[in-house]
N, C-alpha and C positions, 0 to 999 in steps of 0.2 A: 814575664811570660817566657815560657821556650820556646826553642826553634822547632819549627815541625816540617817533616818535608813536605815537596810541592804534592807530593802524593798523598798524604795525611791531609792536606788541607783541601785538596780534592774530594776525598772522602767525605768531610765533617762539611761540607758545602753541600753535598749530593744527600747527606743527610740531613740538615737542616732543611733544605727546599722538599724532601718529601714529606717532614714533618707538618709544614707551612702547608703544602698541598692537603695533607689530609686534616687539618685541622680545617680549612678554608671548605673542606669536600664538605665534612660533618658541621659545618656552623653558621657559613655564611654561605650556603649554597643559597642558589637564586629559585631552588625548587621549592614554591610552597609549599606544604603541611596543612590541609581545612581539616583531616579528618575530627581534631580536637575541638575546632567549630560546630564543625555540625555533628556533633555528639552533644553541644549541650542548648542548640536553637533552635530554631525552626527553619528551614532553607529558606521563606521568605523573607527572613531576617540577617542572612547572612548576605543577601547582595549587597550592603553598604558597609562591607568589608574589606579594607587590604592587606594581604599577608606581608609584613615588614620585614621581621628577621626570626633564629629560633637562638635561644641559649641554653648550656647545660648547668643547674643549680643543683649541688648536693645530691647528684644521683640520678635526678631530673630531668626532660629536655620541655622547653617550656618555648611554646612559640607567641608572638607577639603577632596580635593582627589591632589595626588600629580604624574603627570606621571612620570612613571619612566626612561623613556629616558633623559630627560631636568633635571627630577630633580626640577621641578618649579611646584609650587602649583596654581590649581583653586579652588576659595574659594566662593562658592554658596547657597543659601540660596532657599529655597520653593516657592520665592512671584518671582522667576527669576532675582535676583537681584548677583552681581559679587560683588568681593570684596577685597583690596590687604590691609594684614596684616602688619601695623605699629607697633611699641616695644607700646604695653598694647592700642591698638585700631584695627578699623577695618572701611578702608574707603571706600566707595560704589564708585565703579568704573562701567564704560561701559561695557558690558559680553563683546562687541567684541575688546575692550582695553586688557581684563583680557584673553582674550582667544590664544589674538596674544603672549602676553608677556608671558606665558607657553611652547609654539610652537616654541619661537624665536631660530633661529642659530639649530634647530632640524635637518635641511637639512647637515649643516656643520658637524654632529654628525653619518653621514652617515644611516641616518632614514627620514619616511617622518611622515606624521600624522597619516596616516593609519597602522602604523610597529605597532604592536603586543609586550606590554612588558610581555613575558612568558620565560617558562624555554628555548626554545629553544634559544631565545635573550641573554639570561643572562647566558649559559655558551659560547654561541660565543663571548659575550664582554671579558669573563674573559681568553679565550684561546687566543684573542688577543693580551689582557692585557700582560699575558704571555710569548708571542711572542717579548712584546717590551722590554720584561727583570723587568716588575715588578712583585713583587708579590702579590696574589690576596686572602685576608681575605673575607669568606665566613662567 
């Protein structure tokens, strides 16, 4: 490695930390993105939705919302495009493929599409939890 001065290294410090900033601005910012949601549902279907995080794939920006009943992720992008996550890809599926398969067995979970994941859902799941003798790590 060479020597660099304290100056140089000053610099390459002030740039790395804006790079890290704006990649953090653009990726992992904490401001959701629904509009991609409710372009391909019906609003009363999107209350048992959480916006997780977004990534940029191939040109892309594909945000991940995950309901919280199911527990299964829709993974949608800007241009209306769905998407199910394979280990280090992401393959362009039908929205209404990607829509069922978030939704699926929901009924048997004692929810419909339009159930609400809010605080009132989530301490009745965990007093049920309760109920059946497990215990419930919040």
């Amino acid at each position: 490695m060479t020597d660099i001065t304290e100056e140089e290294r000053q610099r390459l410090i002030l740039e790395v930390s804006r790079k890290v900033d704006a990649f953090r601005e653009e990726y992992l910012s904490d401001e959701p993105d629904w509009d991609p949601l409710h372009a391909v549902l019906p609003m009363e279907h999107c209350n048992g939705f959480m916006w997780m995080y977004r990534i940029e794939w191939r040109g892309e920006t594909i945000e991940h919302y995950k309901h919280g009943i199911t527990r299964r992720y829709l993974l949608l992008d800007h241009s209306g495009h769905a998407y199910l996550y394979r280990p280090d890809e992401y393959i362009e599926t039908p929205v209404g493929i990607a829509v069922e398969l978030v939704f699926a067995d929901i009924t048997s979970m004692g929810a419909t599409r339009e159930t609400a994941y809010n605080e009132a859902y989530i301490r009745e799941k965990h007093r049920k939890t309760r109920e059946m003798g497990w215990t419930v790590i919040s």
